[in-house]
Residue, then its C-alpha position, 0 to 999 in steps of 0.5 A: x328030536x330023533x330026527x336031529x339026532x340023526x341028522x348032527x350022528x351023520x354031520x359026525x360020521x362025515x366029519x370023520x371021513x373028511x378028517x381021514x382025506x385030510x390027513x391022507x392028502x397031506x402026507x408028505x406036506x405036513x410042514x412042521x416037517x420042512x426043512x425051513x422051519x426045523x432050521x427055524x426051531x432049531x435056532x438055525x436062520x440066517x441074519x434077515x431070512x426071518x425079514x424076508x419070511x416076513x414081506x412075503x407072510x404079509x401078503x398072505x395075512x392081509x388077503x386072508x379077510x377077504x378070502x373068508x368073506x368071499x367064503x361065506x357069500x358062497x356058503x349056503x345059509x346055516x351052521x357051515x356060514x355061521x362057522x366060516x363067520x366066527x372065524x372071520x370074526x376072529x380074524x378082523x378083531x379088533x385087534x386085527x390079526x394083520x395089525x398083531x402080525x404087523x408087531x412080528x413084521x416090524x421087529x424082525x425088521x420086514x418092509x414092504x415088498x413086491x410078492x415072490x412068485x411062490x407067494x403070488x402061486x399061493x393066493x392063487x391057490x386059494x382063489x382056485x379053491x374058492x372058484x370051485x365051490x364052497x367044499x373046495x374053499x373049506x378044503x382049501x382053509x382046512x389044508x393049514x389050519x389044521x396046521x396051524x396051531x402047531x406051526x404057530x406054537x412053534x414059530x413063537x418058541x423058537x422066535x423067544x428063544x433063539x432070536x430075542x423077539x419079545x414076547x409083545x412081538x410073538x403075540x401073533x403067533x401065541x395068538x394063533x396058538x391058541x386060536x388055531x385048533x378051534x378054527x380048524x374044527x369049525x372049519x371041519x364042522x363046517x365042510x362035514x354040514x356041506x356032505x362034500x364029494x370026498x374027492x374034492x376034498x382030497x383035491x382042494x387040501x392038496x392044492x393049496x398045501x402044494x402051494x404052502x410047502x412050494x413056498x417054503x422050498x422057495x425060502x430054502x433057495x433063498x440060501x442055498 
């Protein structure tokens, strides 16, 4: 039993370390902060940015399954797998998450359309993580999720109140307002079982936000 005390104080240890790279790495990239989404709070969006915000969102949804499962085949068998799998649970449902994000899709009226380039440079963010390794994945995972319950919380107030989307259709976003936070710390959990170099933390969080925050700046051009 003192053993494993140990061992679960060291897990501990360093899942404050790597939530210190993590915030480090993304300062300057916290994307509450983009000048997209503080137009999106403020009511500020022009008629079909959300349509358009929407086409290319899919693309990232609908490939995140399969990130997660690659995720967990490279993961070394313990506690680090069994996280990544919940959240993979969550994720397929039923329902489905791309299935409620389908809702948000349709009411905003978004149709199927070819992937943008900051889009395609997104997902190839994530796949570069995953090349690396399974701490360059989870780094790569931590770098939104631990966003991702603040921005998801604020897309569904500003949708209610400034762009008459039902509360049925903001169900994705409620959803991951709830759900985010929980995701985020296993995925913490998770990176801190692995004992990661820090540095491929700081690198992995920092890729893949770059690609987040690219990607906003496209959506800006779209109306400047």
């Amino acid at each position: 039993m003192f053993t494993l005390n140990i061992a679960r104080c060291y897990v501990l240890v360093m899942a404050t370390s790597v939530e210190d790279v993590l915030l480090e790495a993304l300062q300057g990239r916290q994307l509450l902060n983009h000048p997209f989404y503080k137009r999106w709070e403020a009511g500020e969006l022009h008629d079909g940015e959300l349509k358009l915000y929407a086409e290319q969102y899919r693309h990232f949804e609908r490939t995140l399954p399969e990130f997660l499962a690659k995720l967990v085949k490279i993961l070394p068998e313990g506690s680090a797998k069994k996280l990544v799998e919940e959240n993979l649970a969550d994720e397929v449902g039923p329902p489905s998450h791309i299935e409620l994000f389908q809702r948000f899709a349709l009411a905003v009226g978004a149709d199927d359309a070819a992937i943008s380039p900051s889009m395609s440079a997104l997902l190839g963010a994530y796949d570069e993580v995953l090349s690396r390794g399974g701490e360059w994945g989870l780094a790569g995972l931590l770098a939104y999720e631990s966003q991702g319950a603040a921005i998801a919380v604020s897309k569904a107030e500003g949708l209610r109140q400034h762009y008459d989307v039902s509360d049925e259709n903001v169900t994705f976003w409620r959803l991951h307002g709830e759900l985010e936070d929980d995701h985020a710390n296993w995925t913490l959990d998770a990176l801190a079982e692995l004992a990661p170099d820090l540095e491929n933390v700081r690198e992995g969080v920092g890729l893949v936000a770059d690609a987040w925050w690219t990607f906003l700046d496209e959506r800006e051009a779209l109306v400047s």
